[in-house]
N, C-alpha and C positions, 0 to 999 in steps of 0.2 A: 252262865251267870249274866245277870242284867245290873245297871245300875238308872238309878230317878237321878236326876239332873231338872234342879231347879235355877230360877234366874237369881241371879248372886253377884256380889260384885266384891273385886279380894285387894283389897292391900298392903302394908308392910312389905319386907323380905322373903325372895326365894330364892335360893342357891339352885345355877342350873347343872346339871351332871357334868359330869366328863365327856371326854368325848369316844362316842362308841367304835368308828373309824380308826381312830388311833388306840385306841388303845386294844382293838386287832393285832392291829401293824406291828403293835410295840411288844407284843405277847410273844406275836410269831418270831421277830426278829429277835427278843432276849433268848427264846428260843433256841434259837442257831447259833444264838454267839456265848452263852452258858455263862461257867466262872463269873457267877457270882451279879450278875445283870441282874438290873433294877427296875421295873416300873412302877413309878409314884402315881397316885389321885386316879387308879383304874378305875373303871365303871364295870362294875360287879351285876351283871345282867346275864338273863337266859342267853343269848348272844356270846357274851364276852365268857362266860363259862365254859361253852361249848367247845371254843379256842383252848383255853386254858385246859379240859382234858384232851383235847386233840394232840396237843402238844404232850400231852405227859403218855397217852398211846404212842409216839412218834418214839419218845423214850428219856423226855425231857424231866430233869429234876426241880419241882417248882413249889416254892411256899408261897402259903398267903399271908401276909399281915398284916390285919384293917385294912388299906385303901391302895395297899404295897403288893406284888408278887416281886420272888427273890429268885432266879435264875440257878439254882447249883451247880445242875450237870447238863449241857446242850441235850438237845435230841440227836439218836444212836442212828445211823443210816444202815447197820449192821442189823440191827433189832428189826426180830419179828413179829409184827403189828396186828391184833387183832382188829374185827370191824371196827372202824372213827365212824359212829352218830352224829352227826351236826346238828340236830335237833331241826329248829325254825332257821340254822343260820346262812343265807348266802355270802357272806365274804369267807366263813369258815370254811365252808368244803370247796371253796374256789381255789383260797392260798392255799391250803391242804393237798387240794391235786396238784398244785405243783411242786409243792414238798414230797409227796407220793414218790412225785418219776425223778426222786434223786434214791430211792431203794432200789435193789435187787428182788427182793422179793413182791410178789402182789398183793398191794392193799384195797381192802372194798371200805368206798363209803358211802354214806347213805343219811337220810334226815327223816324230816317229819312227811305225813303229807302233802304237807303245802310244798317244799322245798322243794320234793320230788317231779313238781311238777314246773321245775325249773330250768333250763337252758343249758344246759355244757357241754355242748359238741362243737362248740369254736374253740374253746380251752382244749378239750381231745384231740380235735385234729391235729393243734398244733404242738401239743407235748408229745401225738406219735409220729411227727415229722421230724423230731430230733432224740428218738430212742425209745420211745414209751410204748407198749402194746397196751391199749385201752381198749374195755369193753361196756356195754352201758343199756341201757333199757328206753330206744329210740331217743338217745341223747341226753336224757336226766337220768338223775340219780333214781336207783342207785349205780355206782359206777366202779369198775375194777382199772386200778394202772400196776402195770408192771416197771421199772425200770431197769438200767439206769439211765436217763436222758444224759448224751454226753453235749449237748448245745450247738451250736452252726448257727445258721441262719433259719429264721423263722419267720412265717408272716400270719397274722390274725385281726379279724376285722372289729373294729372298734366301735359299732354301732346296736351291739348287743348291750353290754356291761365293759365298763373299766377292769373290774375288777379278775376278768380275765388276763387282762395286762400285767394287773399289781401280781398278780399267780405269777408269771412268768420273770417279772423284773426280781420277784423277788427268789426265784430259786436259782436262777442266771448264773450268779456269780457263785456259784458252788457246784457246777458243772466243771466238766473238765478243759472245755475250750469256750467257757466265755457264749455270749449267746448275741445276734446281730438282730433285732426286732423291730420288725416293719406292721405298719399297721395301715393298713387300706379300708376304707369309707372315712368317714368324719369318725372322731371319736364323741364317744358323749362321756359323759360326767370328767372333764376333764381334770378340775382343780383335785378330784380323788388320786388320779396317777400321780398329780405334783405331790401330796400328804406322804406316798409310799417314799418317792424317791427323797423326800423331807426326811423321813422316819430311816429309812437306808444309809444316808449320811450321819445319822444321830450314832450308826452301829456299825460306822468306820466303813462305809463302801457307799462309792461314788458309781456314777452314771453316766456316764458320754452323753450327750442330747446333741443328735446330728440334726433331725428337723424336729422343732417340739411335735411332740403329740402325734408324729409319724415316722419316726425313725428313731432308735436309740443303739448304743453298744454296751454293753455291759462286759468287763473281761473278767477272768479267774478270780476270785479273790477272799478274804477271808470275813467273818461277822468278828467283832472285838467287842469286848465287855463295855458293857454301859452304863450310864441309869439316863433315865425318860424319863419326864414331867405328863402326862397327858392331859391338854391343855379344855377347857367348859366344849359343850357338844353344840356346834350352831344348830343343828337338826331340830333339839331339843329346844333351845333359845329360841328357835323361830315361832315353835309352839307358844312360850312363854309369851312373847311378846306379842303373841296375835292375842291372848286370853288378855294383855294388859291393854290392848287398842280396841278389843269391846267391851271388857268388861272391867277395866283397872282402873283405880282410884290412891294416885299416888303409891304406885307399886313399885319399887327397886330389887332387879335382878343380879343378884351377885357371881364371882365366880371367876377362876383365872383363865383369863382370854389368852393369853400367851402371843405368839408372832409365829405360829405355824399356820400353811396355808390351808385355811378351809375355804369349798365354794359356797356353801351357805351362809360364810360373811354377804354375801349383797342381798339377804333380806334386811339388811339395814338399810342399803342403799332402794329397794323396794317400796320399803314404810316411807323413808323419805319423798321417795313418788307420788305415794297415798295422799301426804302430807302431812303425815306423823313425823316432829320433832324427836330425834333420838341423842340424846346425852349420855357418852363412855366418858367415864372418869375410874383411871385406874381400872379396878377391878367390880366397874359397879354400871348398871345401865341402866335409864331410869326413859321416861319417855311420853311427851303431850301430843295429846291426842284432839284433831278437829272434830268440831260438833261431824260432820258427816265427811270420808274419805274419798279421794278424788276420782278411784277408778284408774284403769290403764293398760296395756298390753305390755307382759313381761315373758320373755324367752327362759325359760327353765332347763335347757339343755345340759348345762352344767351341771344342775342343781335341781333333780328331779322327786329329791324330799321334801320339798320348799310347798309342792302340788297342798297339799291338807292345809295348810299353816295360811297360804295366798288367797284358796280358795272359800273359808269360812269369814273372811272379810268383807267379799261380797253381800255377807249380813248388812253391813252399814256404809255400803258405798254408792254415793250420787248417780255413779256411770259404771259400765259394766267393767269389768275385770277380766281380762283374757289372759287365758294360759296358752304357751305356743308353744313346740318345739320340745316335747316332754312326752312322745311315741312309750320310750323306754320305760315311762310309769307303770305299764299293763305290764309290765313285768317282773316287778316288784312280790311283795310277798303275796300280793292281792294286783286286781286290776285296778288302780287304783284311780284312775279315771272313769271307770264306768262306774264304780260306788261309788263313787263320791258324788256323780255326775246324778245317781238314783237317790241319793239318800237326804243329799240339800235341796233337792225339788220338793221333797216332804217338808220342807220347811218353809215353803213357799218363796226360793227361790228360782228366778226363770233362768235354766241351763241349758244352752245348747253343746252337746258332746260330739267331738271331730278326733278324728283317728288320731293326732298327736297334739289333744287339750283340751281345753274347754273354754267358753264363754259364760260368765255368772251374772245375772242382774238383780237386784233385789227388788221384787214385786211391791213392798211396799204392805202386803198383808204376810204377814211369816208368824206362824201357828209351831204349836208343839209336835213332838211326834217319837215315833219310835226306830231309832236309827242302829242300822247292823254294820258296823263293822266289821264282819266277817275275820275275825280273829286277826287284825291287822292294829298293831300297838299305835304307826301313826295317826290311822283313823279313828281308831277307839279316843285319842286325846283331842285329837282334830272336834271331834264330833260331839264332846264333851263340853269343850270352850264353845263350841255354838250353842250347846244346849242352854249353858250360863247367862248366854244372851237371849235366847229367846221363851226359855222357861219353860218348862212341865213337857219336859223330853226320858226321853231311857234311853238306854247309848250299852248293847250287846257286847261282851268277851271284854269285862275289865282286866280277867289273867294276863289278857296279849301284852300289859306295861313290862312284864317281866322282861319282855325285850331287850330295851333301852333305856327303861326310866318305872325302876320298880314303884317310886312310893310316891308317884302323880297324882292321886286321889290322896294320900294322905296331907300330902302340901300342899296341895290347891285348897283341901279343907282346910289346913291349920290357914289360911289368909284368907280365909272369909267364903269360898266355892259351897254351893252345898250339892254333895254327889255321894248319897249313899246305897250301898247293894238291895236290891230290888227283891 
């Protein structure tokens, strides 16, 4: 499917999602800690789905109601587990395999295409260094573990994904001896590691932190009954607020921001760079915007969802806009530096593409056009709010919002967007 994307400009109200990270984390962990665990304000996405039967394969008892799942009975480590599908989702079959190697028996998982063509032989090595017999198809899915992982010391390199870490932190303490976790290179997406061990405390099990972000202890311990709040999704936010800085007209974003740590808070601090005025009051963020943006070089290490959201600003920026430090993009659900890098040059932005960024300048002439997404939910939205700005575009795979943010098109229309199926 295609969709036209005309130039538009939206405002009123729009609530931004939940967040899709946590409310991962929050699925997996009410998970393990059962009896009767709560998560409130879930994001009900192809994503968080995925999790949600993962968990009820693993042998978890789980209801849905409206915006709530209810916990009843943990997942059974006893239980014999047919194939877990992850569909598109990598944080799901990441924390998955290290729930895996707390079974005896051998579980296979597996995903979509894209997924499959996705990295896990740092997560492998290190779960069969502490008990696991893993098998795999030159390192991706799909993937067979056996366990049971009885824990010790482990070490895995942090320059892949975090979320091979959160795998690990999170099945830690349900081992028999605790797990000693070292992590060598630089890590990247770090503020993701701080969300898990945020969300690990929420469900009664702490963390030791010997050196941040390179050293942790985790001992034996138990998951307790909870309830989670999962708190607006900055991922999502950052989308929003870039559609408000080119194309908003007294637009106000709502939605509960909470005090959990995301690293996608500093596209606020970002826009502020641009020179976009950003106002949080309460539960609401509204935002003025300069006739033309200042440009700048921004480190994405941390925060390597931010790449779609940074980079279609470049539409209306004086000076160029440089992404650095954001390698780990290309391996995402898509490359998301080389499409992005091919698809805004159709726009008649001037990009220069470097193995970990890019350079964006606006030519000054920017034309419509026809932009593929390659079945990538951030890009499909990314590429949408450019369309808005530059008019008489079509913007490929509107399915991919199922991701993160099913009804993008429908509330971008209802405040003024015009983006209908083609």
């Amino acid at each position: 499917m295609k969709c036209k994307v005309e130039k538009s400009k939206i405002s009123g109200e729009i609530v931004c999602p939940p967040n899709k990270s946590y409310t991962h984390r929050a699925i997996f962990l009410a998970s393990l800690a059962g009896n009767n665990s709560k998560v409130e304000n879930v994001l009900l996405s192809a994503d968080t789905i995925a999790t949600i039967e993962a968990c009820k394969k693993f042998g978890a008892e789980i209801e849905t109601e409206n915006s709530s799942i209810i916990v009843k009975n943990p997942i059974k480590f006893d239980k014999i587990v047919p194939e877990i599908n992850t569909e598109n989702s990598g944080t799901t079959i990441r924390i998955a395999s290290g729930i895996a190697g707390l079974f005896t028996e051998e579980i296979t998982l597996t995903g979509d295409e894209s997924l499959q063509k996705r990295p896990m032989q740092p997560l492998l090595d290190a779960l069969s260094s502490i008990g696991a017999q893993c098998q795999s198809t030159d390192g991706k899915p799909p993937i067979k573990i056996k366990g049971k992982i009885t824990g010790g010391d482990v070490t895995i390199p942090g320059n892949f994904s975090s979320q091979f870490i959160s795998a690990l932190l999170i099945s830690a303490p349900l081992t028999e001896n605790g797990i000693n976790l070292s992590i060598k290179d630089n890590l990247v997406s770090k503020p993701y590691l701080d969300a898990t061990i945020a969300t690990m405390r929420k469900f009664g099990v702490s963390v030791q932190t010997l050196i941040p972000y390179k050293r942790y202890n985790i001992s034996p311990q138990v998951y307790k009954t909870a309830s989670f709040i999962v708190p607006i999704d900055f991922s999502s936010l950052a989308l929003l607020l870039s559609a408000a800085v080119l194309n908003g007209d007294e637009t106000t974003i709502k939605g509960n921001i909470g005090n959990l740590p995301q690293g996608d808070e500093v596209f606020i601090d970002i826009l502020e760079q641009l020179g976009v005025t950003v106002s949080i009051d309460e539960n609401e963020i509204k935002i003025k915007t300069p006739e033309k943006l200042k440009g700048g070089r921004f480190d994405l290490s941390n925060s390597p969802d931010l790449l779609p959201p940074l980079a279609i600003l470049a539409l209306n920026s004086e000076k160029p806009i440089e992404i650095v430090n954001v390698k780990h993009a290309r391996l995402k659900e898509t490359d998301r530096i080389a499409i992005t890098s091919r698809e805004l040059t159709k726009l008649g932005i001037k990009v220069q593409e470097k193995e970990d960024g890019l350079v964006l300048e606006s030519s000054g002439e920017l034309c419509g056009a026809e932009l593929n997404s390659e079945n990538d939910h951030r890009l499909f939205m990314a590429f949408c709010i450019a369309g808005m700005y530059v008019g008489n575009c079509v913007v490929t795979d509107p399915e991919s919002v199922q991701v993160s943010y099913p009804n993008f098109v429908e509330e971008m229309n209802r405040i003024g967007a015009i983006i209908q199926p083609e």
